[in-house]
N, C-alpha and C positions, 0 to 999 in steps of 0.2 A: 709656313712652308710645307707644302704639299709632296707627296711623293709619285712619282708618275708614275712607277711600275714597282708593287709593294714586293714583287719576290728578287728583287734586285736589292743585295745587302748594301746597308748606308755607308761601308770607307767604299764600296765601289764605285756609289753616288759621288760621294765625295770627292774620290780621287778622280771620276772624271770632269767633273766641275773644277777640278784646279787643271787639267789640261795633262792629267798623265792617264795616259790612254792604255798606255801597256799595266803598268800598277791595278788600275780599275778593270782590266778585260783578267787579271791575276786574281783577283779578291776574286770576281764575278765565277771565273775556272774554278777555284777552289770550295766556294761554297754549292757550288751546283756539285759537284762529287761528294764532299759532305753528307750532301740532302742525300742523296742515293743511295751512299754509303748508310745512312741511317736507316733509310726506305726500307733495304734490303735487310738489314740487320731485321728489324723490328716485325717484318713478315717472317722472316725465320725463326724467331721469339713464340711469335703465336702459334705456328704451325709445331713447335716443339710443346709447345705446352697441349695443342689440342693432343698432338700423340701422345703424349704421358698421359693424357686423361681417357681417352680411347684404352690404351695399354693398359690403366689400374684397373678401369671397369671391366676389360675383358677378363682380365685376372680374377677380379673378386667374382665376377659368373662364372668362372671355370672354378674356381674354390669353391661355390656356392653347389655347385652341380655335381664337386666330388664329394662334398659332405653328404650332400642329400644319397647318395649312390649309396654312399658305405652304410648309412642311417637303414636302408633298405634291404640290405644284405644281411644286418647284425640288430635286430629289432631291439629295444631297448623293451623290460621286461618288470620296469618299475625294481624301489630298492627292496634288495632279500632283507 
């Protein structure tokens, strides 16, 4: 048994091959929300994680550029 339309979840297949119309068009509503529900989640996910990675390396170049600053202001002079 073959599936006609694979993004159509199987109790929706199901339930419309036993003649309940409304049940099957119910499964069908709720996993399409689901999917988007997830869709959206998971674009959110990465766009968060690229901003944390964006945000630490901007940090560690701005750390990086104040160390170097001060290093320049207070030469190190080897030890006495």
């Amino acid at each position: 048994m073959t599936r006609d339309n694979p993004e159509q979840p199987l109790a929706s297949r199901d339930r419309k091959m036993l003649g309940d119309y409304s049940g099957a068009l119910s499964y069908g509503s709720t996993s399409k929300q689901l999917n988007i529900t997830a869709l959206v989640l998971s674009i959110a996910l990465v766009a968060l994680a690229i901003l944390i990675v964006i945000f630490a390396a901007s940090g560690t170049i701005t750390a990086f550029k104040s160390i170097m600053n001060e290093q320049e202001h207070q030469p190190f002079y080897g030890p006495t």
